[in-house]
Backbone as JSON Lines, residues from 0, in Angstrom:
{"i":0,"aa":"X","n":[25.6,28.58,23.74],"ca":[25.77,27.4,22.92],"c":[24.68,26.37,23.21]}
{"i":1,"aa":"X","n":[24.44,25.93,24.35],"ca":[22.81,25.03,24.95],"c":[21.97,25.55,24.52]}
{"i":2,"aa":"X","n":[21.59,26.92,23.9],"ca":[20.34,27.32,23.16],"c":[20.54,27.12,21.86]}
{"i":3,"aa":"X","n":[21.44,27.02,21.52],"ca":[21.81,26.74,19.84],"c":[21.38,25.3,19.51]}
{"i":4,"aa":"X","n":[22.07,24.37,20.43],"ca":[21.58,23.19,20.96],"c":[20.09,22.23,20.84]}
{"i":5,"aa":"X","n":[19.8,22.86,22.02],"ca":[18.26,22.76,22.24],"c":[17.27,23.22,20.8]}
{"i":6,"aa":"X","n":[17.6,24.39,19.96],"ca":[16.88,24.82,19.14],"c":[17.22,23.74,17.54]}
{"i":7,"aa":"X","n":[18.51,23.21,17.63],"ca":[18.73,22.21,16.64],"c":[17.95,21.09,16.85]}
{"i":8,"aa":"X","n":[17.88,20.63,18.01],"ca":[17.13,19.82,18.52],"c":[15.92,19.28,18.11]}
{"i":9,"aa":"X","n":[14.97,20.18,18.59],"ca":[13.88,21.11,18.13],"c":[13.2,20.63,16.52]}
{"i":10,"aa":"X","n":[14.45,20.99,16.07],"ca":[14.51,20.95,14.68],"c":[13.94,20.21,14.0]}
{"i":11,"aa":"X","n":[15.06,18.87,14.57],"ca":[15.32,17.42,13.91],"c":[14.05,16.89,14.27]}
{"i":12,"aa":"X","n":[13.36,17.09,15.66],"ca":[12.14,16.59,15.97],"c":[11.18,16.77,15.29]}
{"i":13,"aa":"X","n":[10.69,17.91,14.71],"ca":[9.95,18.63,14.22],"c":[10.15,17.69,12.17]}
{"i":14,"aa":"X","n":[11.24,17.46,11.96],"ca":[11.41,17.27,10.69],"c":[11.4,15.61,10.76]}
{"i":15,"aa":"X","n":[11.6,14.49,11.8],"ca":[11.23,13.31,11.73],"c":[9.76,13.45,11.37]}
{"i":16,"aa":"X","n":[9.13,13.89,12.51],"ca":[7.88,14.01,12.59],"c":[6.75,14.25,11.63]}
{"i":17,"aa":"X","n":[7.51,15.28,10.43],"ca":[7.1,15.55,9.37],"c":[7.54,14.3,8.03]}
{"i":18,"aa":"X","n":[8.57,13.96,8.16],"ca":[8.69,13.09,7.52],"c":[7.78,11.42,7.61]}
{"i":19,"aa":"X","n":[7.88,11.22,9.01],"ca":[6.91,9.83,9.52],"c":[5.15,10.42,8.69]}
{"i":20,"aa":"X","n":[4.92,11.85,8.94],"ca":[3.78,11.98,8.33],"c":[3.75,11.36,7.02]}
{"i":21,"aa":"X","n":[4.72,12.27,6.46],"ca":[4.68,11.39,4.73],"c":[4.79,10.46,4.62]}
{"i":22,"aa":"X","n":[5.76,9.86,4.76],"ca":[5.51,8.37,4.41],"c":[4.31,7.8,4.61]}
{"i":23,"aa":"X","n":[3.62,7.63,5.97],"ca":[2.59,6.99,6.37],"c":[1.18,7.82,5.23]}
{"i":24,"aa":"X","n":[1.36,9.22,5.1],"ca":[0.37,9.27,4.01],"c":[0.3,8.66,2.38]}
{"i":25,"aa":"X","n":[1.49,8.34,1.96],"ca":[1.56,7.99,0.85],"c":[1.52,6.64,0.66]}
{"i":26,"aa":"X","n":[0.97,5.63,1.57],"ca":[0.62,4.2,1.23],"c":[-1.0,4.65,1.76]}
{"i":27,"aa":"X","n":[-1.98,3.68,0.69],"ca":[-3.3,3.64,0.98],"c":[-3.34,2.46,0.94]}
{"i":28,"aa":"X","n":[-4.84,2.1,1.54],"ca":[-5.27,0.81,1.33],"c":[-6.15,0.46,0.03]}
{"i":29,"aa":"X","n":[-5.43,-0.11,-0.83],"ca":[-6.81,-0.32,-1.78],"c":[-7.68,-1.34,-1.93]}
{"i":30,"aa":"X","n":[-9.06,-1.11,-2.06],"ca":[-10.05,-2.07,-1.93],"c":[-10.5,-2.46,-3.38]}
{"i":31,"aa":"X","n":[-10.87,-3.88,-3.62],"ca":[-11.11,-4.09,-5.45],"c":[-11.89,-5.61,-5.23]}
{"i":32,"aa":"X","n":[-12.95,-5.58,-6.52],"ca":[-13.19,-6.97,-6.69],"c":[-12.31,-7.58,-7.95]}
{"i":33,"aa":"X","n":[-12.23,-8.55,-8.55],"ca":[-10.92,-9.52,-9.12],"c":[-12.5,-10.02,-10.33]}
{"i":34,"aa":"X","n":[-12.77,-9.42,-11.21],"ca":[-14.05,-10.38,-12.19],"c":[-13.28,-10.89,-13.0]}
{"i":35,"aa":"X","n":[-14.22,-11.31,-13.93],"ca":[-13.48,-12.13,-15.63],"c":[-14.0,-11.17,-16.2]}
{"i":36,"aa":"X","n":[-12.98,-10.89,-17.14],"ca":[-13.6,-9.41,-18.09],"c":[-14.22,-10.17,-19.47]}
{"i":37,"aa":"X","n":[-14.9,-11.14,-19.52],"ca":[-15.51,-11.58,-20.5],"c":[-17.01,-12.01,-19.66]}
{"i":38,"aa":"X","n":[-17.18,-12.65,-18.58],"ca":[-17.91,-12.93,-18.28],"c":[-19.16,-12.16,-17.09]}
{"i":39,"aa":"X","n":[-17.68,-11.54,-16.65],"ca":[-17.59,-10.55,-15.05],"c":[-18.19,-11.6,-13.85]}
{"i":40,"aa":"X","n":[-17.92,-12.84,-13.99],"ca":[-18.06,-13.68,-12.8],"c":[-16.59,-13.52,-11.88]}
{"i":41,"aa":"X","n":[-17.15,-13.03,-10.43],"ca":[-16.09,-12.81,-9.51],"c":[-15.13,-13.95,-9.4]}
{"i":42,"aa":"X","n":[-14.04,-13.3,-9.17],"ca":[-12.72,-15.08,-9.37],"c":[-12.01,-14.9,-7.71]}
{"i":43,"aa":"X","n":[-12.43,-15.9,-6.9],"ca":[-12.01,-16.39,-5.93],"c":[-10.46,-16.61,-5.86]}
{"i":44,"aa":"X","n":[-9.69,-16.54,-5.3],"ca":[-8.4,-17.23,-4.77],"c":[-7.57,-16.66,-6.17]}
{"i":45,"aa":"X","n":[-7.89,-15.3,-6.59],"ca":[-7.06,-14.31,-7.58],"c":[-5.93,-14.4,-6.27]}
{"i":46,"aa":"X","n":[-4.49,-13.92,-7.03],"ca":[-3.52,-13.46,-6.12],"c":[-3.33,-12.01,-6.77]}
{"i":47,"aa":"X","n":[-3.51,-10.99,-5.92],"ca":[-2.76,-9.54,-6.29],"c":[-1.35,-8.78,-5.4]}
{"i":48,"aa":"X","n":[-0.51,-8.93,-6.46],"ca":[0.92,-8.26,-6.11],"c":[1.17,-7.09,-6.48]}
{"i":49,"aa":"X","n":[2.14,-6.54,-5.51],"ca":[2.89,-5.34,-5.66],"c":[4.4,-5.37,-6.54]}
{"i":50,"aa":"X","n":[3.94,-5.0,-7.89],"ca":[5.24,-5.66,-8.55],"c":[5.98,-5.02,-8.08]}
{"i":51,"aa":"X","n":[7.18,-6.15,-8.01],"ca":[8.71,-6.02,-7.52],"c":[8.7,-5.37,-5.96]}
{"i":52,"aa":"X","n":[7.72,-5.86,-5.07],"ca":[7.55,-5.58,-3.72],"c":[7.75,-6.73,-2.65]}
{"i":53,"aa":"X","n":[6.89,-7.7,-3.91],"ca":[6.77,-9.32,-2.52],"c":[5.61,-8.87,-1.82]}
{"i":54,"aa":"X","n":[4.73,-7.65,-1.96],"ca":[3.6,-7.56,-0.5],"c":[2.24,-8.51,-1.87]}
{"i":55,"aa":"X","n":[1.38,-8.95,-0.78],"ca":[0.62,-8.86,-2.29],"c":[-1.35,-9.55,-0.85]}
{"i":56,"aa":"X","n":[-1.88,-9.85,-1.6],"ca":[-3.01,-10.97,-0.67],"c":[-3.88,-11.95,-1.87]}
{"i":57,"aa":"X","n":[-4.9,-12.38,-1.54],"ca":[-5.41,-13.39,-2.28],"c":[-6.84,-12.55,-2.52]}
{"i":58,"aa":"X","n":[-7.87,-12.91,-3.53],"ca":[-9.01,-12.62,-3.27],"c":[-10.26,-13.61,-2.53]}
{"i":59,"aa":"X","n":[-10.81,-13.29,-1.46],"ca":[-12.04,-14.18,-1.02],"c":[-13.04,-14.61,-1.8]}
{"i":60,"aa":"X","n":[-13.79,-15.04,-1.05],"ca":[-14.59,-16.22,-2.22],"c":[-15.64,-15.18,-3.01]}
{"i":61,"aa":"X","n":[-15.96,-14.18,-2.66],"ca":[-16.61,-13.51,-3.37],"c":[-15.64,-12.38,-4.53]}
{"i":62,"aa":"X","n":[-14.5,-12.25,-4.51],"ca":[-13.42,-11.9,-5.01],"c":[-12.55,-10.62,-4.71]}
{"i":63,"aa":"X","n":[-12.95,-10.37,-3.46],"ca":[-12.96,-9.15,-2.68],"c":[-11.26,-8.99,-2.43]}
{"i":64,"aa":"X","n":[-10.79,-7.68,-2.3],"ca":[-9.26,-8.37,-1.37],"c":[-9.39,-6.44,-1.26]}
{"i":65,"aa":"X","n":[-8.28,-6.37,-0.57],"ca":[-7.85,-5.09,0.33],"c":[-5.93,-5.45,-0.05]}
{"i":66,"aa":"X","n":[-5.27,-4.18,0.17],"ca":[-4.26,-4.2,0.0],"c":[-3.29,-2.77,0.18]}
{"i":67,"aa":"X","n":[-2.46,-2.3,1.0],"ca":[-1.84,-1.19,1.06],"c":[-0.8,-1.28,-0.17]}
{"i":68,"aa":"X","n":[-0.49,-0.1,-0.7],"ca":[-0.23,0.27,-1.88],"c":[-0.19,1.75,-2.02]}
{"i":69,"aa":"X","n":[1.46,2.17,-2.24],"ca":[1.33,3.83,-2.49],"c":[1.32,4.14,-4.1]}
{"i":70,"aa":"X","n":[0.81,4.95,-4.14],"ca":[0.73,5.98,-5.38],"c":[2.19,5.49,-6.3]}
{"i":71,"aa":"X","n":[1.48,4.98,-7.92],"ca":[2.73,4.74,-8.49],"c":[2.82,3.71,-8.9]}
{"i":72,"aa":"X","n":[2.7,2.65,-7.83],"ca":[2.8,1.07,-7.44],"c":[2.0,0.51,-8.23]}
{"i":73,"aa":"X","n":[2.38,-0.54,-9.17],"ca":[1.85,-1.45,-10.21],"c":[1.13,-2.88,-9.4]}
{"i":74,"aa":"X","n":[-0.28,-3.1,-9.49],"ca":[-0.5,-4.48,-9.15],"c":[-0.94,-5.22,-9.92]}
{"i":75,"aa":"X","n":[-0.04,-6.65,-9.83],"ca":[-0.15,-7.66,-10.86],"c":[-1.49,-8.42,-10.02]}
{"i":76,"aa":"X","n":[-2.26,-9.28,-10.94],"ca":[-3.43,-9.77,-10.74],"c":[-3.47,-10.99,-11.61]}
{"i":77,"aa":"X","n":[-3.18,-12.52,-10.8],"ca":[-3.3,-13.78,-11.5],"c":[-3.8,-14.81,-11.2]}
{"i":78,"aa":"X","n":[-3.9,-15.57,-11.69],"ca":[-4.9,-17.21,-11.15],"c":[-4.76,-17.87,-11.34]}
{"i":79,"aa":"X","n":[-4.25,-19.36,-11.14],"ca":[-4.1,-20.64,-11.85],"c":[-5.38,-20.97,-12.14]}
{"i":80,"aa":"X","n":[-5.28,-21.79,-13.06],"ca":[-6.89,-22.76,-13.35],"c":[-7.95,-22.3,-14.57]}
């Protein structure tokens, strides 16, 4: 019965483990600049969200931003002013 045990064990370890893989593979980081699609002058202090997430960041002054985001995931992109 302790080998039956031990080998269930085993198991579950083996299948967290595989699971922590996935998850952690299926969010990327995505990298983007934020332009004006009429002008294509970069837009500073854009906010980009993960709809219906709450994660989101701002763009830098050159309009740069980074952001983790899995496969699927819609990002909204806005600006006052």
């Amino acid at each position: 019965m302790k080998v039956n045990y031990l080998s269930f064990k085993g198991i579950c370890h083996a299948l967290v483990l595989t699971l922590l893989s996935v998850a952690t593979l299926s969010a990327q980081r995505v990298n983007g600049v934020v332009t004006d699609a009429e002008s294509n002058e970069v837009l500073p202090g854009a906010t980009i969200v993960v709809k219906n997430e709450g994660r989101g960041t701002a763009t830098d002054s050159e309009g740069k931003f980074s952001l983790e985001a899995s496969e699927g995931e819609v990002l909204t992109v806005s600006l006052v002013g």
